[in-house]
C-alpha positions as CSV (number, residue, x, y, z in Angstrom):
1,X,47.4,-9.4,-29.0
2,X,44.3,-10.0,-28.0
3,X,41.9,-13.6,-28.0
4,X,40.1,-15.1,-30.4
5,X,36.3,-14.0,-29.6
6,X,33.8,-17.4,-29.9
7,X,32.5,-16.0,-33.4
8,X,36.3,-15.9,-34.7
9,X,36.5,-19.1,-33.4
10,X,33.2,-20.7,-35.0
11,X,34.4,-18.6,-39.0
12,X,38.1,-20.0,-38.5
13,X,36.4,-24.0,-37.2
14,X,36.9,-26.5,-40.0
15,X,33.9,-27.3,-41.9
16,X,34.5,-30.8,-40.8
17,X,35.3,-30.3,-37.1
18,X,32.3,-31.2,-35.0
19,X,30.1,-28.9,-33.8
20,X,30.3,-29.2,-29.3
21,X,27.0,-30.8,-28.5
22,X,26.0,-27.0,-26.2
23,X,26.5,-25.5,-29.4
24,X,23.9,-27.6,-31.2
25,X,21.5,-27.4,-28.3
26,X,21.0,-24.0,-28.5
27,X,20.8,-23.8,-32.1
28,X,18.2,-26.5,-32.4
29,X,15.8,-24.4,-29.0
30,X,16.5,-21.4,-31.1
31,X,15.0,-22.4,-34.2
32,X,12.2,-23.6,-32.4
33,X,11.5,-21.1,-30.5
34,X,11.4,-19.3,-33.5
35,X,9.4,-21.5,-35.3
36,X,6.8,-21.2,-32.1
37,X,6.7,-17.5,-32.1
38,X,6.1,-17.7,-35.9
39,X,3.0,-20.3,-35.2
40,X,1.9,-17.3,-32.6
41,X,2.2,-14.4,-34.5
42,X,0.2,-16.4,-37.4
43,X,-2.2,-17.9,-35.1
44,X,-2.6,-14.2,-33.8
45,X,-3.2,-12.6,-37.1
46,X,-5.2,-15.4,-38.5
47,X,-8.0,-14.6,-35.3
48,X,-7.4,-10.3,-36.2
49,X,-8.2,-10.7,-39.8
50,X,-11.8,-12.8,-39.6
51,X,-14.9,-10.6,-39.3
52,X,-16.6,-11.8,-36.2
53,X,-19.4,-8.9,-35.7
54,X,-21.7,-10.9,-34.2
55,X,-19.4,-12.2,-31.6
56,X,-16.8,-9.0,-30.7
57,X,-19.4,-6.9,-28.6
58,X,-19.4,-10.4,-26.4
59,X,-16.2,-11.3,-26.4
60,X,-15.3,-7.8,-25.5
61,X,-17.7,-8.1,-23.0
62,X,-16.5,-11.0,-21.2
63,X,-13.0,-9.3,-21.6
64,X,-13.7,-6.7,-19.4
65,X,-15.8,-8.7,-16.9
66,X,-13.0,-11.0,-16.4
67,X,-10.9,-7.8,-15.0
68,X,-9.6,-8.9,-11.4
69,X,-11.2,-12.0,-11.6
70,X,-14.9,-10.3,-10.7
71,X,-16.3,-13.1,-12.9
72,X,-15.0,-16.0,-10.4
73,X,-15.6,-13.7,-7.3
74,X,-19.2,-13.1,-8.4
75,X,-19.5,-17.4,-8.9
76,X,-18.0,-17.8,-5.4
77,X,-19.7,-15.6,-3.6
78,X,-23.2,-17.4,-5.0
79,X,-21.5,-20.8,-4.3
80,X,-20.4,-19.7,-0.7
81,X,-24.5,-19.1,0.0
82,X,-25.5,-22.9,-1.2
83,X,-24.5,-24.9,1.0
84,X,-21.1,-26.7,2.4
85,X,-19.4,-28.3,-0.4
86,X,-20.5,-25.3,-2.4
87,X,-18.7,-23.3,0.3
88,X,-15.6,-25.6,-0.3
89,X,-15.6,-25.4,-3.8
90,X,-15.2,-20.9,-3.8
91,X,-13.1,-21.4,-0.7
92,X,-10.6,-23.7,-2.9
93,X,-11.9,-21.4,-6.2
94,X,-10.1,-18.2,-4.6
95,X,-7.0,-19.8,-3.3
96,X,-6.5,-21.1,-6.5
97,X,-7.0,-17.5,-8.1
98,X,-4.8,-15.9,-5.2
99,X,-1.6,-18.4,-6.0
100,X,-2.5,-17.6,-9.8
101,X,-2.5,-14.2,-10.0
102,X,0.9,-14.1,-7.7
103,X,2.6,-16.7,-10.2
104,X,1.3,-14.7,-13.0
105,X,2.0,-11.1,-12.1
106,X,4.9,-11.2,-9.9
107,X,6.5,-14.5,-11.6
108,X,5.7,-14.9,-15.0
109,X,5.8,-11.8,-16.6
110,X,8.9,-10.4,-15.0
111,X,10.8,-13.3,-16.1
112,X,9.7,-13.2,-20.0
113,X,9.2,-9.7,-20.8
114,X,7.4,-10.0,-23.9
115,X,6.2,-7.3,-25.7
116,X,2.2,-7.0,-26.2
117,X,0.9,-7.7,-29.3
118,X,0.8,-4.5,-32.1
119,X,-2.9,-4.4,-32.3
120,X,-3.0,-2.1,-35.1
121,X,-0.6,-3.0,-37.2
122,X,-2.4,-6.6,-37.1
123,X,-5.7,-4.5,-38.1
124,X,-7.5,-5.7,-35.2
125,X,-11.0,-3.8,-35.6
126,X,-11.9,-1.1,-32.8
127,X,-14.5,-3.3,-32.3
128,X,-13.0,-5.7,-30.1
129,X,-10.9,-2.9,-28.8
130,X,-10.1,-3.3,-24.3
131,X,-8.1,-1.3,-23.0
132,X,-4.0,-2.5,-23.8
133,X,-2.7,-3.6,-20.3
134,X,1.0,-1.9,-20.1
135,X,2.5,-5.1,-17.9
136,X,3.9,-7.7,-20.2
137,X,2.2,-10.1,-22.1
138,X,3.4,-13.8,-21.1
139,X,1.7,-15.2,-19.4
140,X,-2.0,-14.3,-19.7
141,X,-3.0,-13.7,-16.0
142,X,-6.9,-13.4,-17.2
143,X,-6.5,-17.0,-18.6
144,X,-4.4,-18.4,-15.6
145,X,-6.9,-17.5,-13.0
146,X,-9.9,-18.7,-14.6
147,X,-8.4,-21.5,-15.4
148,X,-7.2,-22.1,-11.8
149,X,-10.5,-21.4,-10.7
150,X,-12.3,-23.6,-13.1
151,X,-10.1,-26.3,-12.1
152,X,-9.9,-25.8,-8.2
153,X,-14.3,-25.7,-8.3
154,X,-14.7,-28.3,-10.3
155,X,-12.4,-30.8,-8.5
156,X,-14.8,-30.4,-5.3
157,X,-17.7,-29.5,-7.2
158,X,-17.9,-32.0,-10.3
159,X,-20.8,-30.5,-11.5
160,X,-19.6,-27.1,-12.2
161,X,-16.4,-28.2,-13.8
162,X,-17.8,-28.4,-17.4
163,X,-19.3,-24.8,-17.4
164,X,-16.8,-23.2,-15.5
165,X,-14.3,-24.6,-18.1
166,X,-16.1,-23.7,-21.0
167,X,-16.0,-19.5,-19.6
168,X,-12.2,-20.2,-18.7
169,X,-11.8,-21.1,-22.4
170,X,-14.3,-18.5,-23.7
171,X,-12.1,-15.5,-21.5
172,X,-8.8,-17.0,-22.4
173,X,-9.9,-16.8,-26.1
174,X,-11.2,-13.3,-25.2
175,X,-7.4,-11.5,-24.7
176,X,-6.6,-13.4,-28.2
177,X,-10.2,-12.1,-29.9
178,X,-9.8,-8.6,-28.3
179,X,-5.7,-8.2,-29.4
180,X,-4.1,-7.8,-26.0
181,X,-2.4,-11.1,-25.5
182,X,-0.6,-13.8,-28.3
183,X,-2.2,-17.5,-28.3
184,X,0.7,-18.7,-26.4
185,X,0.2,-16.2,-23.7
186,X,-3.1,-17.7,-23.2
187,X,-2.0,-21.1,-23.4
188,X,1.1,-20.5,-21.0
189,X,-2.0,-18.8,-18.7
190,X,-4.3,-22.0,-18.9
191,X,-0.9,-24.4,-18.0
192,X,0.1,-22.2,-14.8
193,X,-3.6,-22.3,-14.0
194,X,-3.7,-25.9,-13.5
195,X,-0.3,-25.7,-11.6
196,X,-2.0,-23.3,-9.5
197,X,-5.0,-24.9,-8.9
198,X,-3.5,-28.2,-8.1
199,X,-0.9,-26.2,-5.5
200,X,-4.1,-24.3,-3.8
201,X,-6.1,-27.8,-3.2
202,X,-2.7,-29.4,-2.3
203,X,-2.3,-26.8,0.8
204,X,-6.5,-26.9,1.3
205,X,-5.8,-30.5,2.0
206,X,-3.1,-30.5,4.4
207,X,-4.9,-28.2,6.5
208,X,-8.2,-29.3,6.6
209,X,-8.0,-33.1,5.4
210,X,-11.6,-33.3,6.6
211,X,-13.1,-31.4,4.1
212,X,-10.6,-31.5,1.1
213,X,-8.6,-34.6,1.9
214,X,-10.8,-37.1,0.1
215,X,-11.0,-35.2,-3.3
216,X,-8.9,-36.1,-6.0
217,X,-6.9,-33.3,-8.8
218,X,-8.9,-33.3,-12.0
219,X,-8.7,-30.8,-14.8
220,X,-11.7,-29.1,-15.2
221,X,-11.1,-27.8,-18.9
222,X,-13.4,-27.4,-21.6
223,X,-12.3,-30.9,-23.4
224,X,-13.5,-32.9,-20.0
């Protein structure tokens, strides 16, 4: 004869027999997971179905310059030419990017292998249309390193951080805009960015304490 399997267990549990404290944990993170994806999906079809003519050639735009992270390449290279802290700004910039895009691609999404978004069935006007990456969605690795970049700059460059982290917000909203990544990609992107950025100036300071040493972590979003 063989054993009860859990779900004959849970149908032949007495209504009033308490439910084991595991049991109740992952009921309660699945429901809010679900809850979260359902936030997602909405926030995601709520960006799809507003007109936005006037902004989508941009937006696409900055989509595709952000490819590779030639937006922040182009900014270091410029900052590299002006001068020493300058210099240790992109130096810091492209270490940041570096540890991002490694967390992102070779971490991130082959631990949550989420699905990209269905951009048509959302109605997402051709448009916005960039080509659909074929890796998986979480986390957004446009949005992690410009953030990361953002953040390493302007935390040894305090002038830069505001613009910089006004285009990390304006590329992270442009995988959302153009249909290829879920809000919570791009948020998941922005958080790793800081991680990574905080993790590249850690290691910039231990091994040249001169130049980096002295600088405190601060977030160089757009909110700052």
């Amino acid at each position: 004869m063989s054993e009860p399997t859990p779900s004959d267990q849970d149908a032949t549990r007495p209504l009033t027999a308490a439910v084991p404290p595991s049991d109740g944990l992952r009921r309660v993170a699945s429901a809010v997971l679900g809850d979260l994806r359902a936030v997602d999906g909405a926030l995601y079809a709520a960006v799809a179905a507003t007109p936005t003519p006037t902004l989508d050639r941009a937006l696409r735009r900055l989509s595709h310059a952000a490819d590779h992270s030639k937006i922040s390449f182009a900014i270091a290279g410029a900052l590299a030419l002006s001068g020493s802290r300058p210099r240790r700004a992109a130096l810091a910039g492209v270490g940041a990017v570096a540890v991002a895009s490694a967390s992102a691609n070779l971490l991130g999404k082959r631990l949550v292998h989420r699905d990209r978004p269905d951009r048509e069935a959302a109605r997402v006007t051709v448009d916005r249309h960039v080509p659909m990456p074929t890796s998986a969605s979480f986390p957004s690795g446009h949005t992690a390193s410009a953030v990361a970049f953002a953040t390493a700059v302007g935390t040894v460059l305090p002038a830069a951080s505001v613009p910089l982290g006004a285009l990390a917000g304006a590329v992270g909203y442009s995988r959302v805009h153009t249909g290829v990544h879920y809000p919570g990609d791009v948020a998941a992107g922005a958080v790793l960015g800081i991680a990574s950025a905080a993790t590249a100036l850690a290691v910039a300071s231990a091994r040249f304490p001169a130049s980096f040493g002295h600088r405190r972590f601060r977030w160089a979003g757009p909110g700052r």
